[in-house]
C-alpha positions in Angstrom: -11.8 10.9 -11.4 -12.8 8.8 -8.2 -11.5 5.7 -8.2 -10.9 3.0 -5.1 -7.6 0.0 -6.0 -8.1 -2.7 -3.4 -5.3 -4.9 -2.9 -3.6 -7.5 -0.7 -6.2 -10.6 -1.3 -4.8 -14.0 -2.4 -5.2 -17.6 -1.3 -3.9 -18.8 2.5 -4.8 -21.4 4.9 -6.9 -21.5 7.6 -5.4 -19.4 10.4 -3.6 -17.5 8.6 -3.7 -13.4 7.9 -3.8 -10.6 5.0 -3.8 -6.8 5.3 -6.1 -5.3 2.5 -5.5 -2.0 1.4 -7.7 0.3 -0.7 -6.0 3.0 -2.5 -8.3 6.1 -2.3 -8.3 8.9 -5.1 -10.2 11.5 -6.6 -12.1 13.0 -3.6 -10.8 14.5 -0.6 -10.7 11.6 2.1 -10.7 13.1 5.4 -14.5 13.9 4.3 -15.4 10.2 3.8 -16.3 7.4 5.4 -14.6 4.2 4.6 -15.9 0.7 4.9 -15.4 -3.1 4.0 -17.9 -5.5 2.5 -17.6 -8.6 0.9 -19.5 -11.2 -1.5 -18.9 -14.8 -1.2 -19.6 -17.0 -3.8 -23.3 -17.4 -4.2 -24.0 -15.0 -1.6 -25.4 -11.4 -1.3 -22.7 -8.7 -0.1 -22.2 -8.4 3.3 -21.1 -5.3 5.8 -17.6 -6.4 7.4 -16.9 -3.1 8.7 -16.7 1.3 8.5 -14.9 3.9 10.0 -16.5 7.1 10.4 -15.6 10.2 9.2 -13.7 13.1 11.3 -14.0 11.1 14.7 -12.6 8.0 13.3 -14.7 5.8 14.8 -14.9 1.7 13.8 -17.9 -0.5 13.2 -17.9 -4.5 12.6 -19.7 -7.2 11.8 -19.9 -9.9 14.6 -18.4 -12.0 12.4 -15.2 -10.6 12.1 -14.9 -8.9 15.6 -11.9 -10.1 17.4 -10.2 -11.3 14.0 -10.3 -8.0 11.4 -8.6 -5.0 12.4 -9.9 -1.8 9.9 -7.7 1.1 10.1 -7.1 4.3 7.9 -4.0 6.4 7.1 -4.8 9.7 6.0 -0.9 11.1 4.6 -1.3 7.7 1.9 -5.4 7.9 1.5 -5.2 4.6 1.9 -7.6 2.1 4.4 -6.4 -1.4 5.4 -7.6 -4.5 6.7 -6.0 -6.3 8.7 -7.4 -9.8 8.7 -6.2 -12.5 11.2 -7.3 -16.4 12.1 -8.8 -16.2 8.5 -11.7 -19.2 8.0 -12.8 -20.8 5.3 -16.6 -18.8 5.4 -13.8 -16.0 4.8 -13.7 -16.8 1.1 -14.8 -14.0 -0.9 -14.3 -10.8 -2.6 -14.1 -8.0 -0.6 -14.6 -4.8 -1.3 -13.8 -1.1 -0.3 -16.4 1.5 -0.5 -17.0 5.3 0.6 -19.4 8.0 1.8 -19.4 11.3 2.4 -19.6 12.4 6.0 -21.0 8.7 7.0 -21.3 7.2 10.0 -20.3 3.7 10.6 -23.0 1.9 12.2 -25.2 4.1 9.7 -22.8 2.4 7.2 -23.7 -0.9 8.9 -27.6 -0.4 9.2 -28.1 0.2 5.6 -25.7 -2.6 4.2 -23.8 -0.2 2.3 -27.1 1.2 0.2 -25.9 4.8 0.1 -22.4 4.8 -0.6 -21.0 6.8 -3.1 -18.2 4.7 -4.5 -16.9 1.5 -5.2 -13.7 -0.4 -5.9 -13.6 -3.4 -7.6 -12.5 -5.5 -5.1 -10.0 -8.2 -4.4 -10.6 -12.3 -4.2 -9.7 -13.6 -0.5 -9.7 -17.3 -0.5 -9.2 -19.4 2.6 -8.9 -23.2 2.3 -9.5 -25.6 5.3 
């Protein structure tokens, strides 16, 4: 059975960093693409970022650039993020999704409407 685990999330300060990590399982993950969204509280989900399939290639949301880091290791199936200078518009809960054979800034365009699985996700929370 396919499942996504996303873990890492917690409460910190302002400034400070987590690394997510979203344990993949159930489909073969090299074909996938694997990307990052998040819901704050009262808000619709957002994009935060992809990385391709096969070429590897990473997509973000101008509001992370320069902070989040996405990255993937193959041997674990596993994708992390790597979040640093966390802010309080942070705050949310993020999830991990994938697709099969997507493209990241596809990924990005469509706001995550054709993936093909979900986690659960994991609560960040950033106070000021």
């Amino acid at each position: 059975q396919e499942q996504l685990v996303e873990s890492g999330g917690g409460l910190v300060q302002a400034g400070d960093s987590l690394r997510l990590s979203c344990v993949v399982s159930g489909i073969t993950f090299g074909g996938y693409a694997m990307a990052w969204f998040r819901q704050a509280p009262g808000k619709e989900r957002s994009f935060v970022s992809a990385i391709s399939w096969k070429v590897g290639s990473t997509f973000y949301a101008d509001s992370v650039k320069g902070r989040f880091t996405m990255s993937s290791d193959n041997a674990k199936n596993t994708v992390y993020l790597q979040m640093n200078s966390l802010k309080p518009e942070d705050t949310a809960v993020y999830y991990c999704a994938a697709v099969r054979w997507g493209v990241a800034q596809t990924i990005y365009r469509t706001q995550g409407r054709n993936m093909d699985y979900w986690g659960k996700g994991t609560l960040v929370t950033v106070s000021s």
